[in-house]
N, C-alpha and C positions, 0 to 999 in steps of 0.2 A: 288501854293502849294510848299511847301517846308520841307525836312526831317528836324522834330525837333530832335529827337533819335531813334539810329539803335540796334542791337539787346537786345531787352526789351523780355519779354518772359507776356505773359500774359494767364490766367486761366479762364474759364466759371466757375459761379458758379452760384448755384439753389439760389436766392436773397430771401429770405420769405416778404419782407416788401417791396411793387411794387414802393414809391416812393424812393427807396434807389438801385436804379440801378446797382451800383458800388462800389467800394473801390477804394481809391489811398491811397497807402503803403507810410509810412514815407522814403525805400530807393529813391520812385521814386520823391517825396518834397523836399529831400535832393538837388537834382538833381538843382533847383533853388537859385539864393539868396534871392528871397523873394516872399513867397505865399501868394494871399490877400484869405483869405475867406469872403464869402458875402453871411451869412446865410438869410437875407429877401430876398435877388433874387436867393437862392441856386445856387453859381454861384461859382467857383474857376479860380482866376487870377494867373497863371505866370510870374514872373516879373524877367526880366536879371540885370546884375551889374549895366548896366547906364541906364534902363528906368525906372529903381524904384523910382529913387527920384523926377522927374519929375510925374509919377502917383501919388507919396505920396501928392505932393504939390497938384497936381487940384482935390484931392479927399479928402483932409483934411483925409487924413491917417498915422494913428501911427505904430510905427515897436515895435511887441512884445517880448522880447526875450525867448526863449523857450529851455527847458534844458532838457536830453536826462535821462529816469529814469532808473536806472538800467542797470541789464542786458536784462531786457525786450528790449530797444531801443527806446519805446514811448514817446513823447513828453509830456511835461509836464510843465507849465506854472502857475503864480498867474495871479487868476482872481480878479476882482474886483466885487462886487456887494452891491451897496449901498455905505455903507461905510466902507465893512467888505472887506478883500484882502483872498482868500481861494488858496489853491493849486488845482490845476485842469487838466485833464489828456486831448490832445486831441485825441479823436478816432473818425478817418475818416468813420469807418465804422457801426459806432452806431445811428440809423435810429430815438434815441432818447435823450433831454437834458436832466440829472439826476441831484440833489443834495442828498446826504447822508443827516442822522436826524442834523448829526451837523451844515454841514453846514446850513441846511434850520434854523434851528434854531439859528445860528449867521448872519442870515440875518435878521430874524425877528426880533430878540432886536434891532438891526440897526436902523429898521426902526422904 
């Protein structure tokens, strides 16, 4: 074992939705140069300067860039779905995938 980061400050909190155990906060993603998310194995990868591009090659992984909204601080990226490119917010702590009427609706002429 070995110390990844030292004073972090971390909170308990009453979770309502049992499979969402946690949040990780965009300061402490920041913390990396590259975060994999792996929503079918609900998994989150950390990846340092020089091991990222060797995991991007054996994992056939793309690097998304992600723009900081506002004053809020949230990340926020275009998604792709189908053939349609929409704006898209990421929130680590939202226990569910949402589209608004538009976008659902510029997905479906899409298709």
């Amino acid at each position: 074992r070995f110390a990844l980061m030292t004073g972090l400050q971390a909170s308990a909190l009453a979770v309502p939705t049992p499979g969402c155990p946690g949040l990780l906060g965009r300061a402490f993603m920041d913390c990396f140069p590259a975060v994999e998310l792996r929503f079918e194995d609900n998994e989150v990868r950390f990846h340092g300067e020089y091991d990222w591009p060797a995991a991007a090659a054996a994992d056939g992984l793309t690097r998304v860039p992600v723009q900081t909204l506002g004053i809020s601080g949230l990340w926020g990226l275009q998604l792709r779905v189908g053939d349609v490119t929409l704006p898209a917010l990421v929130d680590t702590g939202c226990p569910v995938t949402t589209f608004n009427r538009a976008a659902a609706a510029a997905e479906r002429s899409a298709a």
